[in-house]
N, C-alpha and C positions, 0 to 999 in steps of 0.2 A: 239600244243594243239588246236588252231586254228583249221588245217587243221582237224584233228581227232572229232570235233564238226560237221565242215559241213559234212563232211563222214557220222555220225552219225543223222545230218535231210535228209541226202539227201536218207541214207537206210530207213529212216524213212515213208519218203515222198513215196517211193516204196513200201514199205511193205504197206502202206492204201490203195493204189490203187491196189494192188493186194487182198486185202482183199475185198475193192469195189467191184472187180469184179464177185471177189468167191461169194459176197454178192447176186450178178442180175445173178449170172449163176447158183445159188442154186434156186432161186426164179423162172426163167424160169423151166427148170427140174420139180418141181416142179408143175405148171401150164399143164403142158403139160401131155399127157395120160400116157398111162404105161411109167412107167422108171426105170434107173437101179435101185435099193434101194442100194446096196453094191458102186457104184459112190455114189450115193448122201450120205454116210456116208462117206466115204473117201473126199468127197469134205467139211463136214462139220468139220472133223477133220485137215483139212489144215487150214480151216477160223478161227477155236479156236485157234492151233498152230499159226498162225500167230497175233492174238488179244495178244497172249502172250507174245510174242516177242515186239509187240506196246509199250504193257504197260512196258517193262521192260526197252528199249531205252528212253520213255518216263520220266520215273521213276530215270534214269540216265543223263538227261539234266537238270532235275530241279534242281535247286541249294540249297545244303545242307543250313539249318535253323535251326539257334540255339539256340534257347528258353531260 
């Protein structure tokens, strides 16, 4: 169980930092003159897919609460 938790921050921890990045490399594009529009919606549909993923790992570490 153990092991399957750190597995579980350690995807975790990579999946932010890959959305980080998606995050400064949409933002560059962006900034810059012409660019692709069809990239930058493919890159913007990586960073939601992976927001999703965040929250659903996220959502699965937290420990059930029983009211």
């Amino acid at each position: 169980m153990d092991l399957d938790l750190e597995a579980l921050k350690a995807q975790l921890a990579a999946l932010k930092l890959e959305h980080r990045d998606l995050d400064e490399t949409i933002a560059r594009l962006a900034q810059t003159g012409p660019f692709d529009q069809i990239q930058l919606q493919r890159l913007k549909k990586r960073k939601l897919l992976l927001k999703d993923q965040i929250s659903k790992i996220e959502s699965g570490l937290l420990p059930d609460i029983i009211a």
